[in-house]
C-alpha positions as CSV (number, residue, x, y, z in Angstrom):
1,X,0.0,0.0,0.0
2,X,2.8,2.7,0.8
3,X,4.0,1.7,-2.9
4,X,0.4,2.9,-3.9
5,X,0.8,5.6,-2.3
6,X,3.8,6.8,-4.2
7,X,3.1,5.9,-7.7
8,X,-0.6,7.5,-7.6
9,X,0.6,11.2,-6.9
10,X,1.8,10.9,-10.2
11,X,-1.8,9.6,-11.8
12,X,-3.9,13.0,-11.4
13,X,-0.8,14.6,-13.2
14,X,-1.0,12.0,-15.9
15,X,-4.1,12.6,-16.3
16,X,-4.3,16.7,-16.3
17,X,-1.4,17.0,-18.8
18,X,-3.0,13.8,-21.1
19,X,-6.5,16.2,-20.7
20,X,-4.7,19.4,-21.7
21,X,-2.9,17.3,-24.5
22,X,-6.3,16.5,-25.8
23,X,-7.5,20.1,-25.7
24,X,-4.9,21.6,-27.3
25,X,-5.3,18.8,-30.1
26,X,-8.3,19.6,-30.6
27,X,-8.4,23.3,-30.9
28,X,-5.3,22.7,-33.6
29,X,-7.4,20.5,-36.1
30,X,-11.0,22.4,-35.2
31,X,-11.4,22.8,-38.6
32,X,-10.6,19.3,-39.8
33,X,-12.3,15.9,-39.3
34,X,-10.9,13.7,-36.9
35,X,-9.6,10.3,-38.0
36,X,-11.3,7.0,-36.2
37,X,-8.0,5.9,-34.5
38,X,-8.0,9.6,-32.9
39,X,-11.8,8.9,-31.7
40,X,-10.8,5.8,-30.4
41,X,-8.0,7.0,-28.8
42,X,-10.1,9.8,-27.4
43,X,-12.8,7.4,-26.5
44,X,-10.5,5.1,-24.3
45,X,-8.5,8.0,-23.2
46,X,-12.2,9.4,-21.7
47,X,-13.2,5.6,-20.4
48,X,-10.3,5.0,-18.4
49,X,-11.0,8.9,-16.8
50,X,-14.3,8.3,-15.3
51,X,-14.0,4.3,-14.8
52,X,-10.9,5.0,-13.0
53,X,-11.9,6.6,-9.8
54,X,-15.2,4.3,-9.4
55,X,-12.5,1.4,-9.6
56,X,-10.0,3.2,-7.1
57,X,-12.9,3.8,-4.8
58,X,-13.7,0.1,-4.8
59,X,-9.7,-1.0,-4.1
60,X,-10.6,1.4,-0.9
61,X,-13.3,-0.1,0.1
62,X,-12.3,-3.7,-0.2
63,X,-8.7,-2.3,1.4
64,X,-10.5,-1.1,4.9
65,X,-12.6,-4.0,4.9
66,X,-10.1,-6.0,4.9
67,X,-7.8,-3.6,8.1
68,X,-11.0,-3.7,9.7
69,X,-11.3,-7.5,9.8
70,X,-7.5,-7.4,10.9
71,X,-7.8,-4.8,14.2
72,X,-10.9,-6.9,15.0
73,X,-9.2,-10.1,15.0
74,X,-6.4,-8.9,16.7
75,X,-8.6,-7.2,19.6
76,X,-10.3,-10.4,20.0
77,X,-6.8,-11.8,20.6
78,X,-5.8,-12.1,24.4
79,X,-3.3,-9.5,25.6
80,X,0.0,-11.5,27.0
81,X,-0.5,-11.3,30.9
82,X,3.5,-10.4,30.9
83,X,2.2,-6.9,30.0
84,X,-0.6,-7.1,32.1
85,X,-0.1,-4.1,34.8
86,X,-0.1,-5.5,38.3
87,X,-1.9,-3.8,40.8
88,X,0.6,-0.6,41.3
89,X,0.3,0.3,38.0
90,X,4.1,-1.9,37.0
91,X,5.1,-4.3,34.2
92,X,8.2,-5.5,34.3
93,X,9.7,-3.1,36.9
94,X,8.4,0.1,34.8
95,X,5.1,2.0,35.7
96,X,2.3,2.6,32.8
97,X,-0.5,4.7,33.3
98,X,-3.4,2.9,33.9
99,X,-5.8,5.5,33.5
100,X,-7.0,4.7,30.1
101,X,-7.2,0.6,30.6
102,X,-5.1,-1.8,31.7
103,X,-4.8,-2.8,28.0
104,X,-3.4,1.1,26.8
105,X,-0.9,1.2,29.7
106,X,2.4,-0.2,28.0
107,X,0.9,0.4,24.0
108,X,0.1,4.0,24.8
109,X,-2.3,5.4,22.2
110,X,-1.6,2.0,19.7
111,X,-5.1,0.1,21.2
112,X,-7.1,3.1,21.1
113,X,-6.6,3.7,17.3
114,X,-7.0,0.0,16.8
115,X,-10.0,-0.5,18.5
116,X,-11.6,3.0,16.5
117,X,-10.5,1.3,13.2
118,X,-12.2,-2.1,14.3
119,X,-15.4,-0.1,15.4
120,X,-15.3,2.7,12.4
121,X,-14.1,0.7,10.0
122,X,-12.4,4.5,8.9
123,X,-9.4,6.8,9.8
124,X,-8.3,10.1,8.6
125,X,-5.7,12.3,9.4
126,X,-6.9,14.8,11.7
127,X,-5.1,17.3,14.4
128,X,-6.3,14.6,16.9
129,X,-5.8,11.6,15.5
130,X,-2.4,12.8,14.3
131,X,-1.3,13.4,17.6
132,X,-2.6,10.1,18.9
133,X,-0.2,8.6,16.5
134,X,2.9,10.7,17.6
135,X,2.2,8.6,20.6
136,X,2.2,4.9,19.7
137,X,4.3,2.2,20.0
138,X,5.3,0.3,23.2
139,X,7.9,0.7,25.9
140,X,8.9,-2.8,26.0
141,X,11.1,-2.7,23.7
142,X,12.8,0.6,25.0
143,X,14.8,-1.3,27.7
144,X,12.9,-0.1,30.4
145,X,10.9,-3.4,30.8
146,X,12.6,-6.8,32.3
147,X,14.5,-9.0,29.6
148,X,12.4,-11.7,30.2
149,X,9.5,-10.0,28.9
150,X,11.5,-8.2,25.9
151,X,12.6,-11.5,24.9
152,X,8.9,-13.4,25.3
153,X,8.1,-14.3,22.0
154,X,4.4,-14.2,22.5
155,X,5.4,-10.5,23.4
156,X,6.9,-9.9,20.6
157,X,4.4,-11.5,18.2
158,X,1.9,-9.3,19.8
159,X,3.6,-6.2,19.9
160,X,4.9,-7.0,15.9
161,X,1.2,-7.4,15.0
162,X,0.3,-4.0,16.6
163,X,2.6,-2.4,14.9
164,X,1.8,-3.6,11.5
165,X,-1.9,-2.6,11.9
166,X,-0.6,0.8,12.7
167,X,1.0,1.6,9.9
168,X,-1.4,0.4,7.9
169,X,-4.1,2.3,9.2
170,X,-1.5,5.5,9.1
171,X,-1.8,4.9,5.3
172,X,-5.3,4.5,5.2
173,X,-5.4,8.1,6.0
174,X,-4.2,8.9,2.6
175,X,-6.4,6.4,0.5
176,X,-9.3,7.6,3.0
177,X,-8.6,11.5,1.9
178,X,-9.1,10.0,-1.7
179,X,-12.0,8.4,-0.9
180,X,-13.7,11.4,0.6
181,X,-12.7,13.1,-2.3
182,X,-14.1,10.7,-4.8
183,X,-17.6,10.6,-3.2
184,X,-17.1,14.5,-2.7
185,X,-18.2,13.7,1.0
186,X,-18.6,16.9,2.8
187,X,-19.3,15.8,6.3
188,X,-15.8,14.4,7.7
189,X,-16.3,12.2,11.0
190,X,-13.3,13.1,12.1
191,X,-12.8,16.5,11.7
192,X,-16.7,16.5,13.2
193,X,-15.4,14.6,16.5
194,X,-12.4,17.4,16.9
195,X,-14.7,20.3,16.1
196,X,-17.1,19.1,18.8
197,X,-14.2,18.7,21.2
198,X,-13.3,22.6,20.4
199,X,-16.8,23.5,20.4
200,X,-17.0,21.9,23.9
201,X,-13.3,23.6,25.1
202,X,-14.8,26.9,23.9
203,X,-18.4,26.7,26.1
204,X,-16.4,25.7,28.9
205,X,-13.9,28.3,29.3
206,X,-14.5,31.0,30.8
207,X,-15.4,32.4,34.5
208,X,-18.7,30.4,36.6
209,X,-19.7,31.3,39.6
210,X,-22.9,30.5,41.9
211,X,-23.6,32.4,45.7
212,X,-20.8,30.5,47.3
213,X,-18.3,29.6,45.0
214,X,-16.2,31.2,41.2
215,X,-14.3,29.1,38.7
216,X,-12.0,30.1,35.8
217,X,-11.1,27.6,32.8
218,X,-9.0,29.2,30.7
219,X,-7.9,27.6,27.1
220,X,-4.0,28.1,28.1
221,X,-4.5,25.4,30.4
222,X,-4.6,27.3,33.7
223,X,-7.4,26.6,36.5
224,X,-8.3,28.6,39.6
225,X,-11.6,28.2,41.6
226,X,-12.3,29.4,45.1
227,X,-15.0,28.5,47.2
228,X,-16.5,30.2,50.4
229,X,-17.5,27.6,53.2
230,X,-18.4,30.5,56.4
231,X,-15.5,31.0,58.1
232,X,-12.7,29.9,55.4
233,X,-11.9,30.0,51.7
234,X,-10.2,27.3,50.0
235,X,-8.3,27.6,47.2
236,X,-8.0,25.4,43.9
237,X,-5.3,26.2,41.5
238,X,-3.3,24.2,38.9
239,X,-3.0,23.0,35.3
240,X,-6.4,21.5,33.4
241,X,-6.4,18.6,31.0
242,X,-9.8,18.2,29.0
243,X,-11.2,15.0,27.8
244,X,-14.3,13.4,26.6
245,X,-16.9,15.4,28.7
246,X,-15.0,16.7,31.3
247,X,-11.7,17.7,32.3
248,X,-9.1,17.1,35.0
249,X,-7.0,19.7,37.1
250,X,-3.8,18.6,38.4
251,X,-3.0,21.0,41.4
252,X,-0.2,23.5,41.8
253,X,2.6,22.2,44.7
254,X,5.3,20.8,45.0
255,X,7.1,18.6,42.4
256,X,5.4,15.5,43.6
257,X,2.0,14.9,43.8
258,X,-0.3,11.7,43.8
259,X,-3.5,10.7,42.2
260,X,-5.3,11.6,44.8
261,X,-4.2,15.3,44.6
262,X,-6.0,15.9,41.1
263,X,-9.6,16.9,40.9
264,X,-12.1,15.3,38.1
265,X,-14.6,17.3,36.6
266,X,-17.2,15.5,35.1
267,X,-19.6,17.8,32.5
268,X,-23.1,16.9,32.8
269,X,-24.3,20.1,30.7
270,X,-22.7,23.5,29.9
271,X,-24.1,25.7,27.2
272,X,-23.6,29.5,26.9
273,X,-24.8,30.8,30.8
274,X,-25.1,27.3,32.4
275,X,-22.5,24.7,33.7
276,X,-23.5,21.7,35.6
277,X,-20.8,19.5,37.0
278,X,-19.9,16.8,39.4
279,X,-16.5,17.0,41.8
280,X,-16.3,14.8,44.2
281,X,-19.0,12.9,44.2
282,X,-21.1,16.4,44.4
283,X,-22.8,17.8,41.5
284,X,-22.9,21.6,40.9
285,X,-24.3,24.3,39.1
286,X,-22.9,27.3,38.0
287,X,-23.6,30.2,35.7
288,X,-22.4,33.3,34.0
């Protein structure tokens, strides 16, 4: 597929200079009759320009199908317990954030993407998605992770297999952009998904308050929110990370901090004057 990939930027080109061959041909010999092998010629020339990208959007088609079928089969495939985290959060003797799944901790971003493609069946190359890429791969092959599981070869089967569904799903985003193009689709899913997560970054910044309490979500990354409870104020400030439908504030201090430190803000609903949240285990409201 990445040979595809380089031997088709040169097809529209073929194509453009073979359609401005034709024009200027025929504007040459406007006043004479054209012979039958030039019709031909002009006949098959035309063919292969509209057949063409029905045929290319098929190969697509049948080419995702086929990835799709692969990241299933591979999800459905059980993960080595070697890089299963144990209950601190360590495989091997190095620590993976559990956060996201035990499955995500050591593969980073690489079971995410794969699971989308088995669900979506799609992939395309967007600001997000991009990113998520830039952080693939799996640290236990960077030396940080025991030898004995390094040199396990259901490990390394596994981890082989991850990668190869990665970089074919990194190509995709190419022959999906042609796809799109072909069927002239104007409504991207995933440029949709990161607009809504902008849209939702954009109604939630800003300064709440309510009788007792203010809060300031900035789009720089800084939080602050103070809180009146009768004879004391306390005092929330640190750095914000937004997800899904929510975000999470990781408090200013000193260098180290645990979990248990950070603050999870779940959105329940926030349009343009109203924010209900939950903190704690309490839910809020807020407006502005």
């Amino acid at each position: 597929m990445a040979d595809g990939i380089l031997w088709f930027k040169f097809i529209p080109a073929a194509f453009i200079v073979g359609l401005i061959a034709m024009g200027l041909f025929l504007i040459l010999k406007r006043h004479l009759p054209l012979s039958m092998q030039v019709k031909i010629l002009f006949t098959i020339f035309i063919s292969i320009l509209v057949i063409s990208p029905m045929a290319l959007d098929f190969w697509i088609r049948s080419e995702r199908h086929v990835l799709q079928k692969r990241a299933q089969v591979f999800l459905a495939r059980p993960m080595p317990k070697l890089l299963m985290p144990d209950p601190e959060g360590y495989v091997g003797g190095y620590f993976v954030d559990t956060n996201s799944g035990p499955a995500n901790g050591v593969f980073g971003y690489s079971r995410i993407l794969i699971q989308r493609y088995a669900t979506k069946g799609r992939i395309r190359w967007s600001a997000t998605i991009q990113g998520e890429f830039a952080c693939t791969g799996d640290n236990c092959l960077n030396g940080n992770i025991s030898d004995n599981i390094i040199t396990n070869e259901d490990v390394r089967q596994y981890s082989a297999e991850s990668h190869a569904i990665l970089a074919q799903e990194w190509e995709m985003g190419f022959w999906q952009w042609i796809e799109d193009a072909i069927e002239m689709k104007r409504t991207v899913p995933e440029f949709e998904e990161e607009d809504a997560a902008s849209g939702f970054i954009q109604q939630i910044c800003g300064t709440w308050t309510n009788v007792s309490s203010s809060m300031s979500v900035s789009n720089n990354g800084t939080f602050l929110a103070i809180s009146f409870n009768h004879d004391h104020t306390n005092i929330l400030k640190g750095t914000e990370i937004f997800y899904g439908n929510g975000f999470k504030v990781i408090p200013d201090g000193p260098p180290v901090r645990t979990n248990d430190d950070e603050k999870d803000f779940k959105v329940i609903h926030v349009d343009g004057r109203n924010l209900i949240y939950e903190v704690d285990g309490q839910t809020n409201s807020m407006s502005r």
